[in-house]
N, C-alpha and C positions, 0 to 999 in steps of 0.2 A: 653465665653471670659472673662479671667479675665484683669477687667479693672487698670492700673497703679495709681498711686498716683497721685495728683494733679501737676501739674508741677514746678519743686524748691520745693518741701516738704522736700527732704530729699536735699537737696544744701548745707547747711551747716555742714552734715555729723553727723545730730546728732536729734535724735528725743525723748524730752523730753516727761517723762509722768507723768501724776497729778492722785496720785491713796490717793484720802484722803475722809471718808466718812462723812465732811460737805462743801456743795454747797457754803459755801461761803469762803473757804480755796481753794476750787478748785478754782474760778474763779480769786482770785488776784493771784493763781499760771501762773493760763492761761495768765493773763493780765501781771504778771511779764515774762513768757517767747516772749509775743512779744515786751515789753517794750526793754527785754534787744538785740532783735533783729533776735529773733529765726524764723524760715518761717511757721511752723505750727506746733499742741503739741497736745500730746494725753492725753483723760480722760479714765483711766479705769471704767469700769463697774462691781465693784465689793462688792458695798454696795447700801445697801438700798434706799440711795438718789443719785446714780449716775444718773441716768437718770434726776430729776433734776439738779445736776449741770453740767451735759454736756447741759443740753436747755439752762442756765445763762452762759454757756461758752460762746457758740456759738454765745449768742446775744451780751454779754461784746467785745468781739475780733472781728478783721478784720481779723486776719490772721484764715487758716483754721485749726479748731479744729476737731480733728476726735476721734473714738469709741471704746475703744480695750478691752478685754479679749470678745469677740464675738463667743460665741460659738454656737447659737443658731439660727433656720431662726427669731424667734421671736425676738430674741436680734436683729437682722438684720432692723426689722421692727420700732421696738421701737428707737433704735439708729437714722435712718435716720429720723423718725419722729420726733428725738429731734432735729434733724439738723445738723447732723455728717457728713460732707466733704468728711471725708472717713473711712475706716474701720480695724481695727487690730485684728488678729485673733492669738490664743497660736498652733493653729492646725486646722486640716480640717474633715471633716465630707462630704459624699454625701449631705447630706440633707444641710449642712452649704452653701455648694459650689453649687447648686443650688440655694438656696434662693439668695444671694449675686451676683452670674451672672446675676439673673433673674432681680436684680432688676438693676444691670447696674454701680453696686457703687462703685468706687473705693477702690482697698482692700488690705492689706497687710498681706496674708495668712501664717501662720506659722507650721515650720518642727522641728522636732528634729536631724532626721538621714537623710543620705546619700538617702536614696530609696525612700523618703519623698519629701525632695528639688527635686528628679530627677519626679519623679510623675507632681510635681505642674511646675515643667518647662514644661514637656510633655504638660498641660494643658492650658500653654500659660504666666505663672508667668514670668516677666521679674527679678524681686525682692520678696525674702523670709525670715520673719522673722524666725532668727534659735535661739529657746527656747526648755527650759531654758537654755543659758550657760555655769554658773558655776555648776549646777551639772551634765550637760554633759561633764565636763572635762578644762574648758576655753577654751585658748588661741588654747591648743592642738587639742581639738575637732571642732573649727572653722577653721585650717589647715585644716584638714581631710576632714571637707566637702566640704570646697573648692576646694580641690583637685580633683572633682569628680563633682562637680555643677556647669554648665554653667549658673547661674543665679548670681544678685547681693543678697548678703545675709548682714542683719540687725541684728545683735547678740542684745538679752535683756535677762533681768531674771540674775540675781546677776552680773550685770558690776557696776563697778565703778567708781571715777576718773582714778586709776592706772590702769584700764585695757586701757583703750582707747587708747593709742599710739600705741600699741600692737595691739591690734585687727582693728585698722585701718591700718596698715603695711598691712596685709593682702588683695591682689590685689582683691579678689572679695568683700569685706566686703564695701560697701557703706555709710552705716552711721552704728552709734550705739543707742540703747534707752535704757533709764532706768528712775530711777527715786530718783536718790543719791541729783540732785540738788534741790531738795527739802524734802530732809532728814530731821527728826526730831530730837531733842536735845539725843536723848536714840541712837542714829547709835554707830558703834564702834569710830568712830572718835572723839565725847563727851568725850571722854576718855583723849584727848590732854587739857595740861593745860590751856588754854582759851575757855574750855566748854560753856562757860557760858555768853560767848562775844554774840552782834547780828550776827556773821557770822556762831554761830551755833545754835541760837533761831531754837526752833521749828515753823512750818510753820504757824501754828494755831499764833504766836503771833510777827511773824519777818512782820518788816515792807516791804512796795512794792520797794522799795529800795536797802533793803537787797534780796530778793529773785530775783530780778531784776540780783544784781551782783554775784549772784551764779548760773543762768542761762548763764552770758556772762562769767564767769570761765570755763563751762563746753564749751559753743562755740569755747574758744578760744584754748582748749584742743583737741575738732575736727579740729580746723585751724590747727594744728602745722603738720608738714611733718614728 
């Protein structure tokens, strides 16, 4: 059985992710996304100290921080053991989706294609992350799979701010994740002539303030109809 996401995790239609490899950039991200009022926020697991800073996540925040680029049953083990809430995955594996059922954890399993979302709803997915988006096509390719997926599907992997209204139009599209609201000084965006303001400080030295109201930008971007 695969178990759903914590309840209201994904309520405000939006699941921020903190993928920075020092523990202490992640955790006043984490702390700036419940500050600015997010329901729970993901730490990828893609450097050398993630697994440190998701255990200083977890203990810094109340709201629940959960585990993502989970490709692994060991990733599976190691994550919960740091105290992941729940679980984000780019894709599935047998061996993934065992470990993960077995251990009972809530999970947010990821598809690319159509035959993928239809698999993991088979399996009991009520919600599927569909990665990457933009080099499967954006806006276009999250139609398409929509079209065909009786499940709620969570687009990440190159969204931005201007994709969201877009990809939330889309009736089955739930939330979106990324990880633009905490962008660092070098994004394309640096590029606008106030690069160099605190509203586009890199994350490493933007106060909890500023990362705070770049978390409630991006909520307020899921609010809008």
């Amino acid at each position: 059985m695969i178990v759903p996401l914590p309840d209201g995790a994904l309520a405000a239609r939006l699941l921020p992710l903190v993928d920075h490899p020092d523990p202490e950039v992640v955790v006043a991200c984490v702390r700036a996304a419940e500050l600015a009022g997010a329901p729970c926020a993901e730490v990828g697991l893609r450097h050398p100290a993630s697994l440190e800073a998701l255990r200083a996540a977890v203990s810094a925040a109340s709201i629940p921080v959960g585990a993502g680029t989970v490709t692994t049953p060991a990733d599976v083990d190691a994550a919960l053991d740091a105290g992941a809430r729940f679980l984000v995955s780019p894709g599935v594996t047998p061996s993934l989706t065992a470990a993960v059922t077995s251990a009972g954890a809530p999970w947010l399993p990821g598809a690319a294609t159509p035959s993928e979302v239809m698999a993991l709803a088979d399996a009991g997915a009520a919600t599927v992350k569909l990665f990457p988006v933009g080099p499967l096509g954006g806006i276009a390719a999250v139609r398409s799979v929509a079209a065909v997926a009786d499940v709620g599907l969570v687009p990440t992997g190159g969204v931005g701010p201007r994709d969201v209204a877009d990809l939330l139009a889309v009736d089955a599209v739930v939330a979106v994740g990324g990880t633009w609201m905490f962008a660092d000084a070098t994004s394309p965006d640096a590029t606008s002539p106030d690069a160099t303001s605190p509203d586009t400080a890199s994350p490493d030295t933007a106060s909890p303030d500023v990362l705070a109201a770049r978390v409630r930008e991006a909520l307020a971007l899921a609010r809008r109809p």
